[in-house]
C-alpha positions as CSV (number, residue, x, y, z in Angstrom):
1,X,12.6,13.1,13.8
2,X,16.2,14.9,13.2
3,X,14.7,18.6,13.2
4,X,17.0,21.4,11.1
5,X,17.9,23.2,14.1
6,X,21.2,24.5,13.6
7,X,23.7,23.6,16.6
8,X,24.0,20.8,19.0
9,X,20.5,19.4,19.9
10,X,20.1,17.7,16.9
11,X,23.5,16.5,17.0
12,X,22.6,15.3,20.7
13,X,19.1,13.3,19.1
14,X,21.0,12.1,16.4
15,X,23.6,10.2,18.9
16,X,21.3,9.1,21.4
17,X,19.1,7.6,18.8
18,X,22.2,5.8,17.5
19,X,23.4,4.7,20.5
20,X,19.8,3.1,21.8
21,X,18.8,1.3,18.2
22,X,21.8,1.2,16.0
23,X,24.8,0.5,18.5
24,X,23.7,-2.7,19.0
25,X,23.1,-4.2,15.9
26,X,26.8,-3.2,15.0
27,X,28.6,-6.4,16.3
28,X,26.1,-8.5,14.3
29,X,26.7,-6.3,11.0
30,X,30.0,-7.3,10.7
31,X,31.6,-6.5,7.8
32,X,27.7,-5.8,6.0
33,X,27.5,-2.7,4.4
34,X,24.3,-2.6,2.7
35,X,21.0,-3.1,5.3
36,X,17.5,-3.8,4.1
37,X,15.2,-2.3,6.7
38,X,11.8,-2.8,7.8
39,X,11.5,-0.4,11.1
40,X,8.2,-0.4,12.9
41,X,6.7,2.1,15.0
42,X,7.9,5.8,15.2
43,X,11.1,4.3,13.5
44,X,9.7,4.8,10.4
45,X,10.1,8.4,10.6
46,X,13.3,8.4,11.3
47,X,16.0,8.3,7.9
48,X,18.5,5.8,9.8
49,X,21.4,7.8,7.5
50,X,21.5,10.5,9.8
51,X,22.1,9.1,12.8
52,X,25.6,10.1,13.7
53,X,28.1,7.7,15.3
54,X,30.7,8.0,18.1
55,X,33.2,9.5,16.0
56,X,31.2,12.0,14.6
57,X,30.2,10.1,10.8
58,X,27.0,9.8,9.6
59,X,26.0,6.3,9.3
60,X,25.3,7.0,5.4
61,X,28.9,7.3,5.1
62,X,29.3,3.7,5.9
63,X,26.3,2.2,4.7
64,X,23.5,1.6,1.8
65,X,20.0,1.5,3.6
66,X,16.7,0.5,1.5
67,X,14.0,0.9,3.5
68,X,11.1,-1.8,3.6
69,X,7.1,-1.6,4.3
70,X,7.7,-5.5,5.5
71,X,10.6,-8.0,5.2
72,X,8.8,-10.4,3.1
73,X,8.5,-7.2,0.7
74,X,11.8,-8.5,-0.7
75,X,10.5,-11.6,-2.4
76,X,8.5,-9.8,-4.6
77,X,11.3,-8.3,-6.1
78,X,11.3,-8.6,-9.9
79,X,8.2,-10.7,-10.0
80,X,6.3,-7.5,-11.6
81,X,7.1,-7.5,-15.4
82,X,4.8,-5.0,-17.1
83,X,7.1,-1.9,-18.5
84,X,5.9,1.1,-18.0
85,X,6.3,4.1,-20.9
86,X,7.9,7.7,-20.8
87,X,9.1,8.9,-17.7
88,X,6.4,11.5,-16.5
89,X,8.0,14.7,-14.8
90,X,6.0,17.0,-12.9
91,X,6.8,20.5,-11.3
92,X,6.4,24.0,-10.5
93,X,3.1,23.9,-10.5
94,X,0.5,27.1,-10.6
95,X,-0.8,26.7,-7.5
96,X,-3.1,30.1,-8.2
97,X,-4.5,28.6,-11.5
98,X,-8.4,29.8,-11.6
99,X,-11.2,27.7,-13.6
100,X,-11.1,29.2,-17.0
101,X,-7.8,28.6,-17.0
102,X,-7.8,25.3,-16.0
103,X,-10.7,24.8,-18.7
104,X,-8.7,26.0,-21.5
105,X,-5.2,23.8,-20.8
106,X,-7.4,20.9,-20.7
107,X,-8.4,21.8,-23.8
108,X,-4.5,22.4,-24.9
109,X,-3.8,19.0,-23.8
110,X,-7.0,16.9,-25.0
111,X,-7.9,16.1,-21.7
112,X,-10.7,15.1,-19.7
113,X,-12.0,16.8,-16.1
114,X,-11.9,14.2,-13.1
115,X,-15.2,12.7,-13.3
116,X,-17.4,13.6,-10.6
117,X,-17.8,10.1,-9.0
118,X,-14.2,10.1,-9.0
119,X,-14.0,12.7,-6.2
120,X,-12.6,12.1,-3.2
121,X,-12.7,14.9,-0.5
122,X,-9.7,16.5,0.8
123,X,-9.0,16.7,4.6
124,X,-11.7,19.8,6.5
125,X,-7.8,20.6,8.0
126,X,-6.1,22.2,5.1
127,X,-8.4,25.2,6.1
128,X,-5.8,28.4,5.7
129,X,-3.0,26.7,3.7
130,X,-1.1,28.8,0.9
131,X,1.2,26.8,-1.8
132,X,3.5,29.3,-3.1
133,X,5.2,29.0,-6.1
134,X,8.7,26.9,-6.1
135,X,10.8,28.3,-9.6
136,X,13.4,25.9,-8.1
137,X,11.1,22.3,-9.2
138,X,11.1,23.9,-12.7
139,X,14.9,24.0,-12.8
140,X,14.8,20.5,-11.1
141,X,12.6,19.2,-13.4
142,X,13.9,20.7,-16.9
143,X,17.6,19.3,-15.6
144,X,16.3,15.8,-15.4
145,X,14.4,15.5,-18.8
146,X,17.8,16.7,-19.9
147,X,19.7,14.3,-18.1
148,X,17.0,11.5,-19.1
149,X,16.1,12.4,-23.0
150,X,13.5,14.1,-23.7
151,X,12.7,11.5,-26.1
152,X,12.2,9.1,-22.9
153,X,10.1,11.8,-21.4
154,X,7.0,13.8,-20.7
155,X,7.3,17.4,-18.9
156,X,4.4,19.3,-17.6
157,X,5.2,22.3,-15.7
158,X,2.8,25.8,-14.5
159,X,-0.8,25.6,-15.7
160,X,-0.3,21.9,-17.4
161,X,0.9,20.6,-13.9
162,X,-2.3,19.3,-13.4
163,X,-4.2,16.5,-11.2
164,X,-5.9,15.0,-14.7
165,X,-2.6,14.9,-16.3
166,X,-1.2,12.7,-13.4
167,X,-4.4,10.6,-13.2
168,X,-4.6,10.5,-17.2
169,X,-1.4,9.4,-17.8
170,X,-1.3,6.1,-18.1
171,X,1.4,3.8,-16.8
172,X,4.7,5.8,-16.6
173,X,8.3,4.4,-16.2
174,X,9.5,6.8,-13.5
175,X,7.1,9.4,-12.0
176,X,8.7,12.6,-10.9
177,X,7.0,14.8,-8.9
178,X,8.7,18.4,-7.9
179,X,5.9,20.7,-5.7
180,X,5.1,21.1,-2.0
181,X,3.9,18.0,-0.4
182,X,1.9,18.2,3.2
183,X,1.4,15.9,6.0
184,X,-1.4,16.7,9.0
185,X,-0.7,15.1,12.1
186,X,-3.3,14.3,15.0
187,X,-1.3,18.1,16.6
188,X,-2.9,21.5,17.0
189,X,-2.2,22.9,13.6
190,X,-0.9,26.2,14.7
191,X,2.0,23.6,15.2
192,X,3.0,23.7,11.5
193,X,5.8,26.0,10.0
194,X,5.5,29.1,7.9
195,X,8.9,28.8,5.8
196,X,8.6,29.7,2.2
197,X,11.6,28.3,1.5
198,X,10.4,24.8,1.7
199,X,8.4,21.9,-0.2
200,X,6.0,22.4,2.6
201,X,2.8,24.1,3.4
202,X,2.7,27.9,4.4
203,X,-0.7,28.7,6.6
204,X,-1.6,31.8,6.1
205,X,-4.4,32.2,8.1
206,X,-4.3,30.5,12.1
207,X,-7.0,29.7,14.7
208,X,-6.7,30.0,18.2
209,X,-4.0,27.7,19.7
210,X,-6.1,25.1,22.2
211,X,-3.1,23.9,24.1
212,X,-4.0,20.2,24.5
213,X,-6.6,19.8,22.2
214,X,-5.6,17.6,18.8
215,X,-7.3,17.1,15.8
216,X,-9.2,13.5,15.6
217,X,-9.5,13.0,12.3
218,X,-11.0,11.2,9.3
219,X,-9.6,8.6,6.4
220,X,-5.6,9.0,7.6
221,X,-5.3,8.8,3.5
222,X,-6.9,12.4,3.3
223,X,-4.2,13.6,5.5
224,X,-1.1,13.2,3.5
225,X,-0.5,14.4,-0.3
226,X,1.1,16.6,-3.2
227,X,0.0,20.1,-4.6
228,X,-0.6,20.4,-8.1
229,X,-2.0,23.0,-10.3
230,X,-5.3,25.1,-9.1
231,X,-4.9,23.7,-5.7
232,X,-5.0,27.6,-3.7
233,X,-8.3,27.5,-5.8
234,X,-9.7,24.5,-4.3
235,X,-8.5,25.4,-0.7
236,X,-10.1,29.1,-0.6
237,X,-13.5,28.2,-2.1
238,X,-13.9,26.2,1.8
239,X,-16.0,23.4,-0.3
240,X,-13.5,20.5,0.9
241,X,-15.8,18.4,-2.2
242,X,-13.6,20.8,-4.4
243,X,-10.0,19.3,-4.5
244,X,-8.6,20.0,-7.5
245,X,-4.8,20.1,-7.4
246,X,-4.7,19.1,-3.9
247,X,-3.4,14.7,-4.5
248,X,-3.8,13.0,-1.1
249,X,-3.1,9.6,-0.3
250,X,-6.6,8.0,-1.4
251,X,-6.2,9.6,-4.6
252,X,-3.4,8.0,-5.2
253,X,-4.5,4.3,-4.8
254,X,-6.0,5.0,-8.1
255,X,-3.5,5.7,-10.4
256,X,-2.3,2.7,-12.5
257,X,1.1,1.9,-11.4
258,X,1.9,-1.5,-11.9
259,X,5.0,-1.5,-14.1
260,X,6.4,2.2,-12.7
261,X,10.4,1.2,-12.0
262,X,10.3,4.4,-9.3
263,X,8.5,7.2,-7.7
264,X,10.0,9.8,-6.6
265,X,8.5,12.5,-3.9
266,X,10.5,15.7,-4.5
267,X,9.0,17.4,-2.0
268,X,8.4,18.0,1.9
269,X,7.0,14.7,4.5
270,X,6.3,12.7,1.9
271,X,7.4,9.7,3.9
272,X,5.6,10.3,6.9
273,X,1.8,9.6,7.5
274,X,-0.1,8.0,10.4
275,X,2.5,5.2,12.0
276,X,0.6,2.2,13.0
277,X,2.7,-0.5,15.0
278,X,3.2,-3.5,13.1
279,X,1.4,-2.2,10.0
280,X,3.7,0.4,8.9
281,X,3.1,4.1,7.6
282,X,-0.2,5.4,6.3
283,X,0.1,7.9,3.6
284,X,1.9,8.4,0.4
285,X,4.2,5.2,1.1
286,X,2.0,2.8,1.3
287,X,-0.6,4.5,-1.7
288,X,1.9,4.8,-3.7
289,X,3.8,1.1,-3.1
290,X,-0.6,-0.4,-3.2
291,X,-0.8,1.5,-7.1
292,X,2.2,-0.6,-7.7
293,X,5.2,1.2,-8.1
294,X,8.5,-0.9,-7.9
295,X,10.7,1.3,-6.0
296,X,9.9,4.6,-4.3
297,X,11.9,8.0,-3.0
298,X,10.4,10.0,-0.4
299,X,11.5,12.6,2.2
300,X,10.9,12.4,6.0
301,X,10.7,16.5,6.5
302,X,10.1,19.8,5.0
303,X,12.9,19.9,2.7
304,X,14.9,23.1,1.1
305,X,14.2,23.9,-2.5
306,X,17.8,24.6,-3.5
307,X,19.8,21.5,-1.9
308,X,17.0,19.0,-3.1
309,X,17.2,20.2,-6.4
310,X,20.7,19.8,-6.1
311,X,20.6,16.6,-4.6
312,X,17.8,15.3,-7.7
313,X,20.3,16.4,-10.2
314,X,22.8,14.2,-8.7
315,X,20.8,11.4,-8.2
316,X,19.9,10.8,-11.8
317,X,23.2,11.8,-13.2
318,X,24.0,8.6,-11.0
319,X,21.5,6.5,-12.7
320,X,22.2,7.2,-16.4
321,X,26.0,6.2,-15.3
322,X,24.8,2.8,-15.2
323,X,27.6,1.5,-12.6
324,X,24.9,1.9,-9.5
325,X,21.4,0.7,-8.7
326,X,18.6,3.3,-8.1
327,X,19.1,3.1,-4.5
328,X,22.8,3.4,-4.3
329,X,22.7,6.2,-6.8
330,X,20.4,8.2,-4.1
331,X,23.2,7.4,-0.9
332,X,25.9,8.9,-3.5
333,X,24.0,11.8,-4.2
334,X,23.5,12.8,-0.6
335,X,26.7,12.3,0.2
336,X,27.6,14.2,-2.2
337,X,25.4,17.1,-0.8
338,X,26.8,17.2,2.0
339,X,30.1,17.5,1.3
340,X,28.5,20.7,-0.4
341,X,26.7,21.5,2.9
342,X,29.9,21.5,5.0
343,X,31.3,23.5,2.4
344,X,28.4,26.1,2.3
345,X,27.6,26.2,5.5
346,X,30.1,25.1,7.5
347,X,28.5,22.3,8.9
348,X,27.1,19.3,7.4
349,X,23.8,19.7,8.5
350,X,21.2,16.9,7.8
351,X,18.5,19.2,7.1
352,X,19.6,19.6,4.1
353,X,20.8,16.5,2.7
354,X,19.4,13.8,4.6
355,X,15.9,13.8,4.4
356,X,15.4,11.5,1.4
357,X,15.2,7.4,1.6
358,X,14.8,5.0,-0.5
359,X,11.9,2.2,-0.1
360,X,11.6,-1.2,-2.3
361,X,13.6,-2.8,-5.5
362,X,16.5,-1.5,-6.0
């Protein structure tokens, strides 16, 4: 994976990654500008826009990529034909939210609590993770019902950015979700970052480092997911039965999305999961692709809260234009972004524009 170091090394990955996979499909390109993808292996962590050519452009300046769990994913384009209703936008959710809280917005909203046989257990792992608050996914989030209608919308945001109101939803056209996202790995977790400036996790509490001891894990579904509201709650009460807030993968092969145009991930690893060769990624991608969304946008790293919110803006200013599909809409966003990266910065940087893709019907 391209890491956000600043300076040459990632530069150096980038160009040695091109040169070994992408060099030499070139000649058979030809004059082919937009790729359909299905990589296998540790390939699929990699967001193939980044990789940086001979003469220094990013192959997302030259090319469309729409990322595939399988080839044959392509035929069953268009064959799903249920509609799905309001777009459902989700973010800055109150992490902190205790239970009487909780008790009395489900009562605001007429909802129900997750039923108890509904349950699933989060991962024993997330021991000593802290989600704090990102104002940015409001912003994000307020901009795109404004972009969208708010008459072709649904917004729930703080203390109503809850797991029931995801799981109650129904079937929604586009699902928007704006919060921190998490992926364990099979690594020592005194491997993970502490940068608050992220879609990612903070861990605020560490145990020992065991150099060369990794974590061998449960249901690789338990290891990936989204924070929603009340989810510091759930972590601190050490009962991994109580996982309220905290959406991991299994979770997610429940929701009803058969009929959802596009999901998008606005948050940190939301592409990654457990690679298996020949069977592609498990975690969000693939539970979100087996509810039955169409199309999906996920991010390959921890991601920063005021580019991607930037970057969202774009990407659905692109769509309501109407002259590009969803997927091209997201390549002219982040190029886009980094133009206002170099600008910024002084360096185009891929950290912070590159780690979104685009997987399924465009």
């Amino acid at each position: 994976m391209i890491k956000h170091i600043k300076g040459a090394k990632p530069l150096k990955s980038s160009r040695k990654i091109y040169t070994l996979v992408f060099e030499p499909l070139k000649k058979e390109l030809g004059d082919v500008k937009e790729i359909f993808i299905s990589p296998d292996g540790n390939l699929n962590l990699i967001p193939f826009e980044v990789l940086q050519g001979h003469d220094g452009r990013y192959l997302i300046e030259d090319y469309t990529f729409n990322y595939l769990a399988a080839g044959r994913d392509i035929l069953g384009f268009g064959q799903i034909k249920e509609k799905g209703g309001k777009a459902l936008l989700m973010g800055d959710p109150d992490f902190d939210m205790g239970g009487e809280e909780k008790d009395s917005t489900l009562r605001k909203l007429a909802l129900g609590e997750v039923k108890k046989k509904d349950i699933v257990k989060r991962s024993s792992d997330m021991r000593g993770f802290h989600f704090t608050r990102l104002l940015g996914t409001r912003e994000e989030v307020n901009a795109i019902r404004a972009i969208l209608g708010e008459d072709k919308t649904v917004l729930f945001t703080g203390k109503e950015a809850l797991e029931e109101v995801l799981r109650q939803s129904g079937t929604p056209s586009i699902l928007h979700l704006a919060t921190h996202g998490f992926f364990l790995s099979d690594l020592d977790l005194s491997d993970l970052r502490d940068e608050t400036l992220e879609r990612g996790i903070q861990q605020i509490s560490m145990f020992p480092k065991q150099i060369g001891i990794g974590v061998k894990v449960e249901n690789p579904l338990l290891r990936s997911g989204i924070a929603l509201a009340g989810a510091n709650k759930a972590i601190t009460s050490g009962d991994i039965d109580k996982s309220d807030g905290i959406v991991t993968a299994e979770k997610i092969l429940g929701l009803r999305l058969r009929g959802t145009d596009m999901v998008v991930l606005s948050a940190c690893e939301t592409g990654v999961g457990e690679v298996k060769t020949g069977e592609g990624v498990y975690g969000l991608r693939r539970a979100f692709t087996q509810a039955g969304a169409k199309s999906l946008v996920m991010s390959m790293w921890s991601v920063p809260d005021k580019e991607t919110k930037e970057l969202m803006i774009e990407f659905y200013k692109n769509i309501q234009s109407g002259k590009m599909n969803r997927c091209q809409a997201l390549r002219q966003a982040a190029l886009k972004e980094l133009q206002i990266v170099r600008e910024r910065y002084g360096y185009a940087n891929p950290f912070y524009w590159g780690a979104f893709v685009f997987m399924g019907e465009p």
